[in-house]
N, C-alpha and C positions, 0 to 999 in steps of 0.2 A: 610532559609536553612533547620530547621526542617519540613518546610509543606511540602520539596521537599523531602527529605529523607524518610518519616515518612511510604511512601506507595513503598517501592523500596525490591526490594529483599533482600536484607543486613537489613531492620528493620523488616522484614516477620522472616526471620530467627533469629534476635534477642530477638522477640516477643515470638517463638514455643520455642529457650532456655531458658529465662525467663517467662514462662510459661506465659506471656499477661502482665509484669511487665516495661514493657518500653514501648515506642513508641504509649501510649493509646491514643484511640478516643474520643471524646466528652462525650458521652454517660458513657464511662467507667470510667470515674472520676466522673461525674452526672447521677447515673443508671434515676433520672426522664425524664432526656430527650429523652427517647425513643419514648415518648408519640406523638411529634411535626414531630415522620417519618412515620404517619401511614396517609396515604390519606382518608380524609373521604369519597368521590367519590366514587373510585373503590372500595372501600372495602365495601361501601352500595350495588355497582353492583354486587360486587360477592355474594354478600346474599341475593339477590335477582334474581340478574338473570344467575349467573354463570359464568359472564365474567365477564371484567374491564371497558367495552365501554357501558354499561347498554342495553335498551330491541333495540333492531329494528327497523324500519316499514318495508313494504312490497318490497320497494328497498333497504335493506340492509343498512339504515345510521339507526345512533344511535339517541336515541333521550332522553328528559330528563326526567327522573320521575320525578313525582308530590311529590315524600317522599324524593326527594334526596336530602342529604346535600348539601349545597352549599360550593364549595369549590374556585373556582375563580385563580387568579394566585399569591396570596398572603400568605404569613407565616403561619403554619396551626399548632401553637404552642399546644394550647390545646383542639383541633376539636374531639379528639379519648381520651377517659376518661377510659374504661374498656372493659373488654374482657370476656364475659361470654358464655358457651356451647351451641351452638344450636344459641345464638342471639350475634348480632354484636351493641354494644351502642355508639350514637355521640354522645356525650355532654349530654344531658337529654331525648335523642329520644331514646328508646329501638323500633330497628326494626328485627323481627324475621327472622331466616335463611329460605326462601321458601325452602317445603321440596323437591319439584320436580327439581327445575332448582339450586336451592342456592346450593354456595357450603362455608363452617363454614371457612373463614381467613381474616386478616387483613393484607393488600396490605402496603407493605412496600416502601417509595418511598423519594426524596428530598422535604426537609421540606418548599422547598419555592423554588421563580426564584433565589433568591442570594445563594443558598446552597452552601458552598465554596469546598464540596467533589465530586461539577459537573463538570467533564474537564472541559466544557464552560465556566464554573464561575472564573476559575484559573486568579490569576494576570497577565500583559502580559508579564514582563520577565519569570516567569515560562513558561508562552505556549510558548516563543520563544527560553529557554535553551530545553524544550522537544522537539522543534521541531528539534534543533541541533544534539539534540542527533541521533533523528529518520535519520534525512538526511548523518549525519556521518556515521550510519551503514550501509545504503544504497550504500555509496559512499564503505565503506569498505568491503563491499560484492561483489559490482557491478566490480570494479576493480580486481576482482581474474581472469577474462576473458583478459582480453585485460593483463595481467600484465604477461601472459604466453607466448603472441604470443613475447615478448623480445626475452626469449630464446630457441624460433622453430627451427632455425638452429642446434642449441648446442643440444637439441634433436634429431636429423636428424644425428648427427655425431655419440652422443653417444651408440644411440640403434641401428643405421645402418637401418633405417627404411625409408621409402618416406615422403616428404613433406609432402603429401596427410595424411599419417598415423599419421603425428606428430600432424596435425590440428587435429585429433582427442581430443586432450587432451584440446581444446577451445571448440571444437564441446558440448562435452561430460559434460561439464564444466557449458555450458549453458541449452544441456537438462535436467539438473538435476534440475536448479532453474527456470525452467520450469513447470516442474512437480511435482515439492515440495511443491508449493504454493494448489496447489487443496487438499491436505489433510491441510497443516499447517495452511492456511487463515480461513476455515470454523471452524477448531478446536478455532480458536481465539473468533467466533464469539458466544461460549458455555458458559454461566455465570459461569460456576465452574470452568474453567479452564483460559479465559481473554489471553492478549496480550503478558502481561509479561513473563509467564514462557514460552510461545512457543521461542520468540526474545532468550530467555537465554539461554534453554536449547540446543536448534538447535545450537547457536552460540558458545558453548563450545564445540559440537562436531564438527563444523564447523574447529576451531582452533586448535584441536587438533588431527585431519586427517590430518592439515598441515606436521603435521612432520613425514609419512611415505608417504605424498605422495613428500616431497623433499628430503625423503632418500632411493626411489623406487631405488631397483634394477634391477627390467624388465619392460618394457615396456606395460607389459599386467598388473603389479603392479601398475604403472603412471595411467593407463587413468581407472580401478578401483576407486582410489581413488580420481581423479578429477571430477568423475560422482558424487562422495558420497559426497564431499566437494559441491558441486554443491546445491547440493538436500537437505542438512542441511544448508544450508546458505542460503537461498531462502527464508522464509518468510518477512523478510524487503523491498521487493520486491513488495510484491503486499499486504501485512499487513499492510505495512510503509504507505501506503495512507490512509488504512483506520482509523490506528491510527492517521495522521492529520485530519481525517474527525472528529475523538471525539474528539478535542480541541476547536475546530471554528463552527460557526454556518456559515451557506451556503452561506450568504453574505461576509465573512472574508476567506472561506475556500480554495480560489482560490490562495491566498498568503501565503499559508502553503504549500500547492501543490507545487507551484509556486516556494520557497526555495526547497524543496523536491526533486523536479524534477531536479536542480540546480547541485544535489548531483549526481542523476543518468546520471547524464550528464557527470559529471566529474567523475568516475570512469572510463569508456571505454578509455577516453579519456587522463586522465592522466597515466594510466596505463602502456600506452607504453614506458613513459618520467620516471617514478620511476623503471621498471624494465627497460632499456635500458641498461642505463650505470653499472648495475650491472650485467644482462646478458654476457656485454661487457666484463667485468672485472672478472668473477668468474663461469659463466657458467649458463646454464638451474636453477638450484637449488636453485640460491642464490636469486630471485625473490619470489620465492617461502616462501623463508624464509621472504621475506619481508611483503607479506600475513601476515604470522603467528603474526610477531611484530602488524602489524597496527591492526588486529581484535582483536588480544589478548589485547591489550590498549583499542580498541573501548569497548569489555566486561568487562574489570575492572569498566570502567567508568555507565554502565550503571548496572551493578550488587548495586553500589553505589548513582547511582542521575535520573534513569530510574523510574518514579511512573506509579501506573498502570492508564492506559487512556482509559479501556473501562466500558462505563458507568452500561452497566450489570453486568461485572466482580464486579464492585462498589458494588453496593447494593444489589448484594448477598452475601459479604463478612458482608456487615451492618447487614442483617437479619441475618444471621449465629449468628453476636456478640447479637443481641439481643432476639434473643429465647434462648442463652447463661443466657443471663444478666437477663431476667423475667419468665425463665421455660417455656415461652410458645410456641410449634412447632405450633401456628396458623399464626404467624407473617411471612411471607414471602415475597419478590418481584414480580413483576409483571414478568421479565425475565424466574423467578425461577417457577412461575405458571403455564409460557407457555409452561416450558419444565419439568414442571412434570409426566405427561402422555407421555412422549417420552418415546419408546422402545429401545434397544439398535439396531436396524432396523432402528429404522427411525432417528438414532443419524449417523448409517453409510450412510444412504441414503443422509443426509442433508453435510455429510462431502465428499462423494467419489462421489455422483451422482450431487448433488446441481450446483457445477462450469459448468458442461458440459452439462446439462440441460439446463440451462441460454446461454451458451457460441452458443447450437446450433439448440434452437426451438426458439429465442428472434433474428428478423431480425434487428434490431435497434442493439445491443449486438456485432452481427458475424459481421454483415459491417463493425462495428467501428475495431471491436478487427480485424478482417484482415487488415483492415488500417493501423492500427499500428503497425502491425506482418510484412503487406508488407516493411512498414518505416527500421522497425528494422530488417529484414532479410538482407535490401540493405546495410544498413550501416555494417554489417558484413562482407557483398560482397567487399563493397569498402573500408572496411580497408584492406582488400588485398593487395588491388593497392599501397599503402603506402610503401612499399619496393622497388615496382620497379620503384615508380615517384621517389622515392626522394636517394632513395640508386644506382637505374640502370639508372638514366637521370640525378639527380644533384649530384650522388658521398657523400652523405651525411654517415655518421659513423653509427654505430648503434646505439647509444647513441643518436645522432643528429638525427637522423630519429624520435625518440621521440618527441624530440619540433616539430615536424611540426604537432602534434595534437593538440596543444596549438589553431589552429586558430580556431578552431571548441568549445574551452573553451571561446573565447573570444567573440566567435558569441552569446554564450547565455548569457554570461554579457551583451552585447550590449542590446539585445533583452529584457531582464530582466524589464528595468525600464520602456518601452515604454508599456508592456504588462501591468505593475501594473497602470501604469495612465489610460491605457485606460479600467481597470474593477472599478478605481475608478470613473470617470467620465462619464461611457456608461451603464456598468452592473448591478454597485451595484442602483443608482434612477430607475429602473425597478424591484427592489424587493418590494411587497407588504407589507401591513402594519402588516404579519404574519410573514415577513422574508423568505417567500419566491417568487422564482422565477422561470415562464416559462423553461423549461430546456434545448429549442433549442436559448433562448437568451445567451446559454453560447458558442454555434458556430462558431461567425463572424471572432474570429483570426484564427480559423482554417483555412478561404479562404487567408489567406495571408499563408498561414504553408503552405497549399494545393501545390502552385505556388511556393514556395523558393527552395524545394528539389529537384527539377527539374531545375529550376535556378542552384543550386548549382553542381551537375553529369553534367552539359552540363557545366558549364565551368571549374571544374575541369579537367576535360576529352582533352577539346583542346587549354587548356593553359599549361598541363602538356608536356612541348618538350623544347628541351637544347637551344632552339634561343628565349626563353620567361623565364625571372626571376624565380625564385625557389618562390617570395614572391607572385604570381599571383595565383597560385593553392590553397596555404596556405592561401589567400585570400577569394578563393572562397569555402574552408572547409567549413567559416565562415555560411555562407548560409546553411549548412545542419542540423545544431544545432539549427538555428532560427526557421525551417520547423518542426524541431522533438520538439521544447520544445511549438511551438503554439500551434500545433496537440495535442500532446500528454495529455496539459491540459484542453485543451476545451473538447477531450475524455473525459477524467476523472472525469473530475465534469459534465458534460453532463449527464455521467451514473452515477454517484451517484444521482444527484437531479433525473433523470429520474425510478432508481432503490434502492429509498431510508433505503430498507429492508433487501438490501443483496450484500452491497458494497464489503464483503471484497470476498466474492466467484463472484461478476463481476469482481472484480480487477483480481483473480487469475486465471479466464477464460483467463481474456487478457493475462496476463502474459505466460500461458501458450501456446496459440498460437503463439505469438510474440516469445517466445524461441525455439519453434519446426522450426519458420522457420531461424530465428538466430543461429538455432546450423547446420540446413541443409544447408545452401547456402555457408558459406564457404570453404566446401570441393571439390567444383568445381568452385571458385573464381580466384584461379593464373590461371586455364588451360583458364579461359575466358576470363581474361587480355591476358596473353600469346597468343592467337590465334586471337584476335580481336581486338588486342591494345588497350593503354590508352584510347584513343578517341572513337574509336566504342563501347568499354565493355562499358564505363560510359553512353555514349547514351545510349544502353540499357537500361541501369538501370533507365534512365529519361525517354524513353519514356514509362516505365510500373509505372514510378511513376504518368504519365501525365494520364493514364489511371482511374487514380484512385481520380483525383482532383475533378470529381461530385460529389464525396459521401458527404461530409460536406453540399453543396450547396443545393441536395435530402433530407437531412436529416432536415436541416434548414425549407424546406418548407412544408415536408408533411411528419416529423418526430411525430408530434401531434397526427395527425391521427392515424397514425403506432401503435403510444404507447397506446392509447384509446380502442383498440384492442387487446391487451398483458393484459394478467391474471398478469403477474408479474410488470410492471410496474405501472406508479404512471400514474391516470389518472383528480386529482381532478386541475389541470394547466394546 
């Protein structure tokens, strides 16, 4: 409990009151063990050649100096002895700073593969209560969308407004955590500022817009603050992946996703079952207030047992303690090195421009992300239909119209255990003896995801009629959940292993597409049931899902290519 606490906001904050007298590191109770965080490596390459990856040759790989300490992937206790001006000393080698390319510091880094302050290193109930955490917020952000369509009507009566205008307050709701990830995700990825305080901060304003926007008195008040509540609640969103990418190495990180994803599932989805009978019962509002309780509990809980998970944010808070602890600003991290020379230009460039760069000169990137923006606009589309299959054909309550999302929760249970056997037994003996792996071998479930969602709109669509069981459609939910959670993760880690640099501004690009067309397509969804019936609208929507079933298969095969090509991708698999 204390390794869990010890890096959370609540001992951050008890540290800056007790002036660093509780909640100490290693180092601050033992000032000599500073000595075992200083990489002899890089810290010879920067004194000699000004980076951490030592000299060149004439195609750009690194290569090894003849002077350089060896440093290997082993404990590196007593490698770095002293720190002298102008020269950087291993052990008994004084090697002088080159005056042209050297630059005078020592590379602050984990003292070893077992460092215990490395996500990766964490014990696995620790990675698996932070993964909880991470997926619970997900679910209690994800859910403020679907938890408002309860009560559309009850809006529709109060402000005297259209259908059409009440969807705005879902519409609106989702542009926000659309667009909030392109600044919040890249900020995360800054060593001085890390994952924590974004998740915290965002989400106390998050929680506490709840309560003028469920105590709106005009209409143009409501969908204000639904955009806003939107747009501070958004980083768990497309963060929340990257924060399971720092816990797990790329062989395990499919099943951090994989729970993750679980969560994003079940927010849309249960949303409509927890605000229902409370819509039913108290009006528009009272959902709303329900938001407030569950985020407001999700942010107690992680102000208290949330530690921080990005590995930059780490060890720049390490050097910070330890040019504290031995007087000397030579001591720094490798993060902290790269982003020293940053101007605050290229801090906005890398925060506002960085996701949209990626999201629309990276063909590998826009395919996927429209994929899954096409996925998630439909499913917006066809929760639509959901009032009038089960409230205007089976007469179900409002309250009861809720459960019938459940079948779409229970598709991705199903789905769940079949996906983890088959990345234990297909995916993971295809990672190399580096750990890693080819990134279009993360693919193959998507061709089953490809074909389910189109399975799933073709028979919801003409089973949905009063001479066929109400359990038939609720049935075939099931199939749109198994389409969205195969896709969605063979995406995911697809582009991480393929975009290993800049996961959390890929994540946020998708996010953001995927929400532009999730906040658009509902607001012409009833008028296209309405005019084209159950049956026709849901085709639709299958036959533009079927359109889109080559892409994984394109991608799978002459995705390698593609990326070998791309300045920003990873080209060395």
């Amino acid at each position: 409990m204390y390794d869990l606490v010890r890096d959370t906001v609540f001992s951050h904050t008890l540290r800056v009151l007790t002036g660093g007298r509780v909640f100490k590191y290693p180092e601050e109770e033992d000032s000599s063990l500073w000595k075992r965080y200083v990489h002899p490596e890089k810290s010879h390459n920067i004194a000699r050649h000004g980076h951490v990856d030592g000299p060149q040759d004439d195609n750009g790989n690194s290569e090894t100096s003849s002077d350089s300490p060896s440093s290997g992937d082993g404990p590196r206790r007593s490698s770095a002895t002293a720190i002298e001006h102008h020269n950087v000393v291993h052990g008994t080698r004084k090697l002088p700073v080159d005056p042209e390319k050297g630059k005078d510091y020592f590379i602050v880094d984990w003292y070893g593969p077992d460092d215990p302050e490395n996500p990766q290193n964490w014990g696995r109930l620790k990675k698996v209560f932070v993964t909880f955490e991470i997926t619970f917020l997900t679910f209690a952000v994800y859910i403020g969308s679907a938890i408002y369509t309860a009560g559309l009507l009850d809006v529709v009566a109060s402000f005297n407004v259209s259908t059409v205008a009440a969807t705005l307050g879902l519409t609106l709701f989702v542009a926000g955590y659309g667009l909030g990830p392109m600044i919040w995700a890249p900020l995360s990825e800054i060593p001085q500022i890390g994952r924590n305080p974004v998740y915290i901060i965002t989400l106390i304003i998050f929680v506490a817009f709840q309560v003028p926007t469920a105590l709106a008195h005009n209409f143009g008040m409501l969908l204000a603050f639904r955009f806003l509540t939107g747009f501070f609640g958004s980083p768990a969103l497309a963060t929340g992946g990257a924060s399971i990418g720092d816990l797990y190495e790329p062989k395990k990180r499919t099943y951090g996703l994989g729970i993750w994803g679980i969560g994003a599932v079940s927010g849309p989805t249960l949303g409509p079952l927890i605000g229902g009978f409370a819509a039913e019962a108290n009006g528009w509002r009272w959902p709303i207030w329900e938001l407030m309780w569950l985020s407001g509990g999700t942010l107690l809980v992680l102000i208290f047992f949330l530690p921080e998970t990005s590995s930059a944010n780490i060890l720049y808070r390490r050097s910070r303690r330890l040019r504290k602890l031995t007087g000397n600003d030579k001591l720094i991290c490798e993060p902290e090195f790269q982003g020293k020379d940053m101007t605050t230009g290229d801090i906005a460039k890398m925060t506002l421009v960085k996701p949209f760069t990626l999201l629309f000169t990276e063909p590998i990137v826009f395919a996927l992300d429209l994929y899954i923006a096409l996925i998630y606009g439909l499913l917006y589309i066809w929760f639509e239909s959901f009032p009038i299959v089960f409230t205007g054909i089976y007469g179900f309550s409002l309250g009861l119209e809720g459960v019938a999302f459940l079948g779409i929760l229970v598709g991705v249970l199903v789905v769940f255990p079949f996906f983890w056997w088959y990345n234990k037994a297909y995916t993971e003996p295809n990672f190399n003896e580096n750990g890693e792996l080819k990134p279009e071998l993360r693919l193959p479930p998507s061709f089953v995801g490809a074909f389910a969602i189109p399975i799933c709109l073709f028979w919801f669509g003409w089973s949905s009629r009063p001479d066929i069981h109400w359990i038939m459609p609720i049935i075939g939910t099931a199939w749109f959940s198994i389409g969205a959670f195969l896709l969605f993760n063979s995406v995911m880690n697809y582009l991480s292993d393929a975009y290993p640099e800049s996961v959390a501004s890929i994540l946020a690009g998708n996010d953001f597409l995927r929400s532009a067309l999730g906040a658009g397509f509902p607001l012409f969804a009833r008028a296209m049931y309405e005019r084209l019936g159950v049956a026709w609208a849901s085709s639709t929507l299958a036959f533009i899902s079927v359109a889109f079933i080559p892409i994984p298969f394109i991608l799978y095969r002459y995705g390698e290519k593609i990326r070998h090509k791309s300045k920003n991708a990873r080209h060395d698999l």
